[in-house]
Structures are given as structure tokens and as C-alpha cells.
ZADO-1210 file (C-alpha; in nm, 4 decimals, padded with zeros to 6 digits):
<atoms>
<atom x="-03.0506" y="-05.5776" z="03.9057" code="UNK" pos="1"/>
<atom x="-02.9159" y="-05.2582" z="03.9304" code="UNK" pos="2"/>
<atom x="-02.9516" y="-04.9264" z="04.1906" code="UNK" pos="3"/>
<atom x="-02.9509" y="-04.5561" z="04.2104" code="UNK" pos="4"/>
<atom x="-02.9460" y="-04.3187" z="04.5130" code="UNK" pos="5"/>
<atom x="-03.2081" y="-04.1350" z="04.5135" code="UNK" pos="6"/>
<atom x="-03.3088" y="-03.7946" z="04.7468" code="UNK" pos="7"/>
<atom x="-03.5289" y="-03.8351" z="04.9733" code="UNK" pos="8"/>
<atom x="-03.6552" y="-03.4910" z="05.0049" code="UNK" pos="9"/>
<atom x="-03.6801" y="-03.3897" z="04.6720" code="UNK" pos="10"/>
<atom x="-03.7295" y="-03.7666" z="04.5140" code="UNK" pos="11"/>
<atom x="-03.4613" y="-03.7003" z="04.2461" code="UNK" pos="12"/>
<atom x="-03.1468" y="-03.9064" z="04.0909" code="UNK" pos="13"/>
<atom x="-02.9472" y="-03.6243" z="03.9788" code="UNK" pos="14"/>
<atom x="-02.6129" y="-03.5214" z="04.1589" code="UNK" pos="15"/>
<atom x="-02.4163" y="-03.1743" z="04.0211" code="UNK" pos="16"/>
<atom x="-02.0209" y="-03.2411" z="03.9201" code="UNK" pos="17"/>
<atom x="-01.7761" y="-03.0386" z="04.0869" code="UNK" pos="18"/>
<atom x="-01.5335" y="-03.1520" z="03.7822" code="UNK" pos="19"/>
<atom x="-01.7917" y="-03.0907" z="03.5033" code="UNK" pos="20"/>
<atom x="-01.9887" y="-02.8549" z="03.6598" code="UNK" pos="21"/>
<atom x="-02.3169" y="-02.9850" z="03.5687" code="UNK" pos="22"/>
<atom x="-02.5688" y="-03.2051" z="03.6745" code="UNK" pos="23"/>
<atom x="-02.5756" y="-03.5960" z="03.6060" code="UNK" pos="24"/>
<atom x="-02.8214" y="-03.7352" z="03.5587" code="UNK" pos="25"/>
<atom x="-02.9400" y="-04.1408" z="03.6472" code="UNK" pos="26"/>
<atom x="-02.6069" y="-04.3055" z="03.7803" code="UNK" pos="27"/>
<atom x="-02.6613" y="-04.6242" z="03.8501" code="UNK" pos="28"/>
<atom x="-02.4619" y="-04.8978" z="04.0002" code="UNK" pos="29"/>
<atom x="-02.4480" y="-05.2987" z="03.9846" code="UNK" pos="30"/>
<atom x="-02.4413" y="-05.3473" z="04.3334" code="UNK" pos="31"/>
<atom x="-02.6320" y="-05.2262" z="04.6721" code="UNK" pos="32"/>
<atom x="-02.3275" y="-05.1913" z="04.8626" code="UNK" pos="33"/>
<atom x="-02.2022" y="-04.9277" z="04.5479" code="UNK" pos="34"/>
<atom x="-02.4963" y="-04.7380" z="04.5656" code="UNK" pos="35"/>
<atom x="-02.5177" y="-04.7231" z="04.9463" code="UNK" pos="36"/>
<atom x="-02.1255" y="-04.6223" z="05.0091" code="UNK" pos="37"/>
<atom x="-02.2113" y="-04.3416" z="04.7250" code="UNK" pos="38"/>
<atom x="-02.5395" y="-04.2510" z="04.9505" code="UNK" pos="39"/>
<atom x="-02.2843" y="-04.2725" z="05.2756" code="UNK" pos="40"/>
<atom x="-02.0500" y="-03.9968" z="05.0933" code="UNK" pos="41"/>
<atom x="-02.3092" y="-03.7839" z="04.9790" code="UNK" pos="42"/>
<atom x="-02.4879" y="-03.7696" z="05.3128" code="UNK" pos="43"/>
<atom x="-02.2234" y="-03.6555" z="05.5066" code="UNK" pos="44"/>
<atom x="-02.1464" y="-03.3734" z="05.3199" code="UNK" pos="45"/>
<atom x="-02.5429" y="-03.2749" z="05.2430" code="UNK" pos="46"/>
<atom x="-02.8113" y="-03.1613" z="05.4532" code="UNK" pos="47"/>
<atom x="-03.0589" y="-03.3521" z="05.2534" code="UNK" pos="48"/>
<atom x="-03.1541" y="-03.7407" z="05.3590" code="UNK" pos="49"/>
<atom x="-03.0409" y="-03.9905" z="05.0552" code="UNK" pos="50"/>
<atom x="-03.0478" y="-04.3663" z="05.0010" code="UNK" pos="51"/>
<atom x="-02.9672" y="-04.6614" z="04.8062" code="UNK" pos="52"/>
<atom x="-03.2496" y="-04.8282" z="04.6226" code="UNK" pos="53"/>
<atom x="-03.3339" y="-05.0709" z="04.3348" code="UNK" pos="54"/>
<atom x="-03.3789" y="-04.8743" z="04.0065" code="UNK" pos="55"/>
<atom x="-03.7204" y="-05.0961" z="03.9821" code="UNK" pos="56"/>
<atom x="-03.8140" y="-04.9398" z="04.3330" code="UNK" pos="57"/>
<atom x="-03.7565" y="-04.5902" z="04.2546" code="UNK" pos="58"/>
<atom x="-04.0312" y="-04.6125" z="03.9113" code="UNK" pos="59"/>
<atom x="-04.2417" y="-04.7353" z="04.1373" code="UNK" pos="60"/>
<atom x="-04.2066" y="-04.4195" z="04.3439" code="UNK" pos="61"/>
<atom x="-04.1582" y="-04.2112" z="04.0900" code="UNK" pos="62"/>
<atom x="-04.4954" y="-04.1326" z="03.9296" code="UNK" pos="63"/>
<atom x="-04.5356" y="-04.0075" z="03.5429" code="UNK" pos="64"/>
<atom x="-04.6565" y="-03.6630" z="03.5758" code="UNK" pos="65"/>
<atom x="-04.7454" y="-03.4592" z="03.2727" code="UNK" pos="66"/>
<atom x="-04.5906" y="-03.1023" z="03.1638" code="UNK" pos="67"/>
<atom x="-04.6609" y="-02.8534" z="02.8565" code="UNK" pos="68"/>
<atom x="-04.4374" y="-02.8148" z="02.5933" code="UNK" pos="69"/>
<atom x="-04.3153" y="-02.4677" z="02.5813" code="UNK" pos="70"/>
<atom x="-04.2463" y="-02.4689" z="02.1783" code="UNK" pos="71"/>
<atom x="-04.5826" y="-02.6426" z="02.0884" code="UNK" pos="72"/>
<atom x="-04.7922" y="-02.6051" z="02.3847" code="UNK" pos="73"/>
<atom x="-04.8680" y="-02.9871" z="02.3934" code="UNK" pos="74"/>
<atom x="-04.8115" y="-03.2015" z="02.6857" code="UNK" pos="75"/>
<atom x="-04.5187" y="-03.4004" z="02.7549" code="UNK" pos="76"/>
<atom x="-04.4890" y="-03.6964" z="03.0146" code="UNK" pos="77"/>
<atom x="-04.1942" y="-03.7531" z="03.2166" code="UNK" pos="78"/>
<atom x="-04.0630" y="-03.8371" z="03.5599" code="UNK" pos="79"/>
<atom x="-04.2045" y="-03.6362" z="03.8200" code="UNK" pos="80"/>
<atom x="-03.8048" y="-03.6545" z="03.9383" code="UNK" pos="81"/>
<atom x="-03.6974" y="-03.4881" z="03.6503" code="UNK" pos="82"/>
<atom x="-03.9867" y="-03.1920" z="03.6175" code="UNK" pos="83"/>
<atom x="-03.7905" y="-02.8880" z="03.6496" code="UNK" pos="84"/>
<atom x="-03.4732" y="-03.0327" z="03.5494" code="UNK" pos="85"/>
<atom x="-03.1880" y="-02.9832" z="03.2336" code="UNK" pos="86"/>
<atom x="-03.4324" y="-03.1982" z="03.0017" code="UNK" pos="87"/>
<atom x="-03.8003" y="-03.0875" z="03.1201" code="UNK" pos="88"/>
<atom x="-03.9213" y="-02.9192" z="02.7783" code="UNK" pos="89"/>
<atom x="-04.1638" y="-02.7496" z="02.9722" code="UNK" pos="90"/>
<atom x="-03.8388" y="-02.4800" z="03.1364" code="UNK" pos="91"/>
<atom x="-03.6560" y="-02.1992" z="02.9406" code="UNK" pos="92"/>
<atom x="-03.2979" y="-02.3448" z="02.9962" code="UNK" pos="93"/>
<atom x="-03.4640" y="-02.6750" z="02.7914" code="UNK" pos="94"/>
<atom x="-03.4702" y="-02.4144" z="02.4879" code="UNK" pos="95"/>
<atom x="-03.1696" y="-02.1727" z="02.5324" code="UNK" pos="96"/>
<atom x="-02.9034" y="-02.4426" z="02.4725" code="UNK" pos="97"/>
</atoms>
């Protein structure tokens, strides 16, 4: 089984890298204790809530939404975690790389 932390507010997996300046996305870990010292570090330095969860917990949370393609105009279905993020099609940074 494996974990992620995930944000509470905002429902989303991805954390931004002060070394590669960019965000990561789904890290997960092997163990629940990983995940929730990771959630422990994070949360002290954050203002939003996070926590340590199975990765089969957060799909079940995280519904499929739908979004349209801005190339094509057809739709696209992804994580609603990951609407708005570096690989939403849907979002001129998708494009512009």
C-alpha cells in the first residue's frame, strides 16, 4: 500500500521545490509514518491543514471532473486535484512550454 499527503483545503498532492523551483507532483511514500512526518514538516511551516492518507483513499476523494481542451476544444478528464495545475490542457502555461 502506499500514501500521499494530501491538502486539505485545496484537496491537492502537489508541493513546490525550493531546490527545483517547481512544483511536484504525486510523491508518494511506502509507509504511513513517511507520509505523516512529511505532513508534520509541511504543517508547521504552512498555514494550510495537510495529512497523511492512503493513495486508494485520496481517488476516492478525488472525483474525475471534466475540462476543455484549449487546442481542440474537446473535453479532457482528469483529477479534480490537478484542474488548474502544470498538466491541465485546459490552462495557457499547459501550451507555452
Amino acid at each position: 500500500m502506499s500514501f500521499v499527503v494530501v491538502n486539505m483545503t485545496t484537496k491537492e498532492t502537489t508541493l513546490w521545490s525550493k531546490t527545483t523551483r517547481q512544483y511536484s507532483m504525486v510523491k508518494t511514500y511506502r509507509t504511513h509514518a513517511g507520509a505523516r512526518n512529511v505532513a508534520t514538516r509541511i504543517n508547521k511551516r504552512s498555514k494550510d491543514f495537510w495529512v497523511a492518507m492512503s493513495y486508494d483513499d485520496f481517488q476516492r476523494h478525488d472525483p474525475i471532473v471534466y475540462v476543455t481542451n484549449l487546442m481542440n476544444g474537446g473535453l479532457v478528464s482528469m483529477r479534480k486535484s490537478e484542474v488548474g495545475g502544470p498538466c491541465d490542457p485546459s490552462t495557457e502555461g499547459y501550451w507555452c512550454r
